[in-house]
N, C-alpha and C positions, 0 to 999 in steps of 0.2 A: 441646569445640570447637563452637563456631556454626554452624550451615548456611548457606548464603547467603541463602534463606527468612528465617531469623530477624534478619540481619543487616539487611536490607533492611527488614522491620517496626520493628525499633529507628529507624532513622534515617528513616523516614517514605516510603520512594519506594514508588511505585507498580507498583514488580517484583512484591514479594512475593504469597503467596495469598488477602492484602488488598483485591490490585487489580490485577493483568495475569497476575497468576501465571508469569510468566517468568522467575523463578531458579530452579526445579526446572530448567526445561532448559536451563539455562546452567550449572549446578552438575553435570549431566550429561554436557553437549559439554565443557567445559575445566576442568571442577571437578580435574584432572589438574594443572594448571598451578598450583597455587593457590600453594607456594612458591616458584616457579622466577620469575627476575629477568626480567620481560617487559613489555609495552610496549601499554597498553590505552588506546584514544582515546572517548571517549562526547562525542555530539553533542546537543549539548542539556542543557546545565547546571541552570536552573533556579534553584531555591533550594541547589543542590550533595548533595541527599539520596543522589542514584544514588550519587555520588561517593566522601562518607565512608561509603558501604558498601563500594563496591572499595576503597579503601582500605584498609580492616580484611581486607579477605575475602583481597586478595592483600599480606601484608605486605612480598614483594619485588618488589614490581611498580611501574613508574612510570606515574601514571596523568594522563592527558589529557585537557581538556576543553575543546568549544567550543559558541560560543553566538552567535547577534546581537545578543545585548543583552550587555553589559560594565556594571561599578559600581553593582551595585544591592543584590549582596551581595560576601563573601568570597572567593566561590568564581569568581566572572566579575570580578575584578579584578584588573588586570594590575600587578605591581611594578616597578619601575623597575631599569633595572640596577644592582647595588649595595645593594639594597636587600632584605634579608633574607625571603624568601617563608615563612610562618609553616607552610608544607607543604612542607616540599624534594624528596616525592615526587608531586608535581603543578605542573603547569603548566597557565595558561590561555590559549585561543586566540578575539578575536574577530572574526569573522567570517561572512559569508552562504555558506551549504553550496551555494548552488546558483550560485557564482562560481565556473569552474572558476580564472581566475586568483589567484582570492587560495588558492586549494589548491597551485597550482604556486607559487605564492611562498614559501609558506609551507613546503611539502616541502622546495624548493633550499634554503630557508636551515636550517630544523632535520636533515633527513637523515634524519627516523627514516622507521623501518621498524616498523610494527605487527602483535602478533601478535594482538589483537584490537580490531576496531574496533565500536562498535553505534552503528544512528543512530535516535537518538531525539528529533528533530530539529522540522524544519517538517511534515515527514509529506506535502505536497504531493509529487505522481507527479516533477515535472520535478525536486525537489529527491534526488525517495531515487537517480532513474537518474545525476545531473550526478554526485552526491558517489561513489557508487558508481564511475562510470566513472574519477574522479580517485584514489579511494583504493582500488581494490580491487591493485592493482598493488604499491603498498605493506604489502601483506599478506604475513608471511611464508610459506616452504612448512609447511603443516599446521596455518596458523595460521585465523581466524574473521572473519567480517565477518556482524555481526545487522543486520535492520530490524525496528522493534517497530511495533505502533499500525498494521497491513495493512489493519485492518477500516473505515478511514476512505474507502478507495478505493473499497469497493463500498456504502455508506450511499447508498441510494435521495436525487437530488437533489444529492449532495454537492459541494464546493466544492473538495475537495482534487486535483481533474484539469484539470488544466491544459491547452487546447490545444499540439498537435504533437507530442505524447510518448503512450506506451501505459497503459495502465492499469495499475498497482503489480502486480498478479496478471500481467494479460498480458503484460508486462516479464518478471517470474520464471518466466512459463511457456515462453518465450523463454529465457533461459537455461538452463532444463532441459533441452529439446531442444536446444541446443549441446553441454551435457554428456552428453547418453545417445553422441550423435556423434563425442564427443573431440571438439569444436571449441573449448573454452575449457580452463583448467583450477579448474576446479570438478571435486570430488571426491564431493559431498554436497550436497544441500541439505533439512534438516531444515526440516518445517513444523509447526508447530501453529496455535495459536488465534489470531491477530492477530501470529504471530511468525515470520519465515523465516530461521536460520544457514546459513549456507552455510561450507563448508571449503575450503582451498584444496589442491589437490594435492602432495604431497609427493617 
């Protein structure tokens, strides 16, 4: 059987120990779920690498993706109703993450509920706090929401801060001190190297 390490080297993304090293500790937080029928959202499609690794990694899992760019590949192209999706355990969603209303449209009409979502997205501060604040609610109890790519907020000069919002770190340092408080429900929030899951309470 594969690790998700391995799985993710196969298919090229930049999880593996290759390149962010961030499937050891996703194989660790929910490497538990790996056959159970649940509902994973990845923001930031790409060329679809991340993709057909969840895919493999969770064989009963439906897995979801969105991007701002649509039709450049397979993976960020949307089928028409009726028309046969050559993945029937995927669907794609286009749109900009830091719209909260195309997320509430998008929620009322699909319904789902995720048990994990990761954003590996625009990586801009206003974008990880907007999608966060729209999708973290969507989460089920004991279920995950990751942000990957931390280390772009504090790069000396950087361009990913946005005025009127806090810094990616001092965002999550904020919501740690709600959780030591019981003021949200946040159960955990696990950090490493450019990566922060958090878990929701059960």
């Amino acid at each position: 059987m594969k690790d998700l390490n391995t799985i993710f080297k196969e298919c090229g993304a930049d999880k593996s120990d290759s390149g962010h090293g961030y499937a050891k500790h996703y194989e660790k937080a929910f490497g538990h779920l790996r056959y159970n029928k649940i509902k994973l959202l990845e923001i930031g499609v790409g060329g679809g690498e991340s993709i057909r690794g969840w895919l493999e990694f969770l064989p009963n899992a439906h897995i979801y993706g969105c991007d701002v760019v649509s039709g450049t590949n397979s993976w960020n192209t949307h089928y028409p109703i009726g028309t046969p999706n050559p993945e029937p355990r995927y669907d794609f969603l286009q749109g900009d993450q830091a719209d909260p209303t195309m997320w509430a449209c998008y929620l009322a009409f699909s319904g789902v509920d995720f048990n994990i979502v990761i954003d590996d997205g625009g990586h801009f501060n206003d974008q990880v706090i907007t999608t966060f604040g729209c999708l973290w609610p969507t989460i089920v109890p004991g279920g995950f929401y990751c942000i990957e790519d931390l280390a772009v907020g504090s790069t000396q000069g950087t361009v990913f801060l946005r005025p009127g919002f806090p810094s990616h770190m001092d965002w999550l340092k904020g919501l740690q001190e709600k959780m030591h408080l019981g003021e949200n429900d946040i159960a955990e929030i696990h950090l490493s190297k450019e990566l922060a899951i958090l878990r929701k309470r059960e």
